[in-house]
N, C-alpha and C positions, 0 to 999 in steps of 0.2 A: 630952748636953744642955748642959755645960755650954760646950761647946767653939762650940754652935749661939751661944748666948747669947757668947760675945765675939766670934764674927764680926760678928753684928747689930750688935753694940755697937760696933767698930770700924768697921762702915759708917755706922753712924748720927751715932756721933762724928765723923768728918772730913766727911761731907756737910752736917753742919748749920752748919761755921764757912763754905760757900761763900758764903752771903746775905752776908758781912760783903766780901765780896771783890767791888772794882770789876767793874763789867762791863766796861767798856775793858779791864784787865787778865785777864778770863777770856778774851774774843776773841781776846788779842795773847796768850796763851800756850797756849791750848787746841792748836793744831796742836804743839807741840813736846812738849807734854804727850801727846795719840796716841799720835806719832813713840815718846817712852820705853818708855808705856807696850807697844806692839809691841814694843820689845825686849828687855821684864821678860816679856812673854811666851812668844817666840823661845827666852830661857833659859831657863825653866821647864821648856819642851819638851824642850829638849838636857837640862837638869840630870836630868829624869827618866827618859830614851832610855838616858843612862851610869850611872842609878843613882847621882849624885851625892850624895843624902838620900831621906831617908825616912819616910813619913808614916804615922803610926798612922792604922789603917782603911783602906789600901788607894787605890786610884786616885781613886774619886771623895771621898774625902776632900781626898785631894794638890788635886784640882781645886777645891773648893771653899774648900779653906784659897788657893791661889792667887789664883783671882781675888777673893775677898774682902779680901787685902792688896791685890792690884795697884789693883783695883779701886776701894779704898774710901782707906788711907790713904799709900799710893803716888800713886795718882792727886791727890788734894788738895793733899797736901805739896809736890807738882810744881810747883801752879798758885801756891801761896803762897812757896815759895822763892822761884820767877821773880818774885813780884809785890815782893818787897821788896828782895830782892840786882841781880837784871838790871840790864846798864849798867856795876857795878861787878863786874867779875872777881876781885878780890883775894877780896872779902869773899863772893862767891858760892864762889869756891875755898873759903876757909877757911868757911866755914857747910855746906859737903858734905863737908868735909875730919871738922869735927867728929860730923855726926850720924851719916855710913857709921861712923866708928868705934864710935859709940854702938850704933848697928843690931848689928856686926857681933861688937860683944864684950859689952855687958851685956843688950839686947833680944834676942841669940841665945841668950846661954843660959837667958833666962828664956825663951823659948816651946819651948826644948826642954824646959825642967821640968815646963813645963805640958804638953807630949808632944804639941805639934801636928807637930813632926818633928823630925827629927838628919840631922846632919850626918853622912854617909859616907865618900865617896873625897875631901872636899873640906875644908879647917879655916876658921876662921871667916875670917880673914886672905884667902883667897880671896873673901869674900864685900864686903870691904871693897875690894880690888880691881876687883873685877867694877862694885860701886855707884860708886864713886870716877872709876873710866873714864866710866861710862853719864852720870854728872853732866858732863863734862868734855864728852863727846860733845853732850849737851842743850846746853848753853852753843854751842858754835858752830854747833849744826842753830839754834839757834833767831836767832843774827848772821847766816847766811845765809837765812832769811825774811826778818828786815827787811832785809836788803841789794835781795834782789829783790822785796820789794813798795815799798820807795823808788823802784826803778828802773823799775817799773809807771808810778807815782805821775807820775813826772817823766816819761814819753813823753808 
């Protein structure tokens, strides 16, 4: 029950700060934001296939603790990083630079206290990795959209 009640909570809380976020900025970043999240879900798959962690209650746990982070404050945080950092690379760098670290060492070990999963074949450090790259990869999926919808633009 209580594991229900932060999911909800975690979806609720990042969907309700979208109203505050431009609509120009949810169309200009909704595509790259997909793009991610496809590939937070791509490794979930593989992470689960190798046994990488582990989720108290079994599969459809694993599943629903997944897509309720991807889903809820993955998804969000995508659309709001792009809407304040994009344009400028340093400070997109360093603002992904900081919060994967945050994710990967104090917010991992608190959701494994709270026993939504553990870490197995994999330490946190990889997970800081993994997010760190994925940020890196979003930045230039999302310079090659507006490269080729510029180039739409101007035919």
């Amino acid at each position: 029950m209580v594991t229900l009640f932060i999911r909800c909570g975690m979806i609720l809380l990042s969907w309700s700060t979208i109203f505050f976020l431009p609509k120009k900025s949810f169309l200009k970043f909704l595509p790259v934001t997909i793009f991610s999240t496809a590939v937070l879900l791509v490794e979930d798959m593989v992470g689960r296939t190798y046994k990488l962690w582990k989720v108290k209650g079994g599969k459809r746990s694993a599943t629903n603790n997944a897509l309720t982070f991807i889903f809820g404050p993955f998804f969000v945080a995508n659309l709001w990083t792009f809407h304040f950092t994009y344009g400028r690379f340093w400070i997109y760098t360093l603002f992904n630079l900081f919060f994967d670290l945050l994710f990967a060492y104090p917010i991992n070990y608190f959701l494994d206290k709270l026993g939504l999963y553990k870490l197995k074949k994999v330490k946190p450090i990889f997970l800081f990795y993994t997010a760190f790259g994925y940020s890196t990869l979003n930045y230039f999926f999302q310079k090659f959209l507006d490269k080729n919808f510029t180039l739409k633009q101007e035919k």
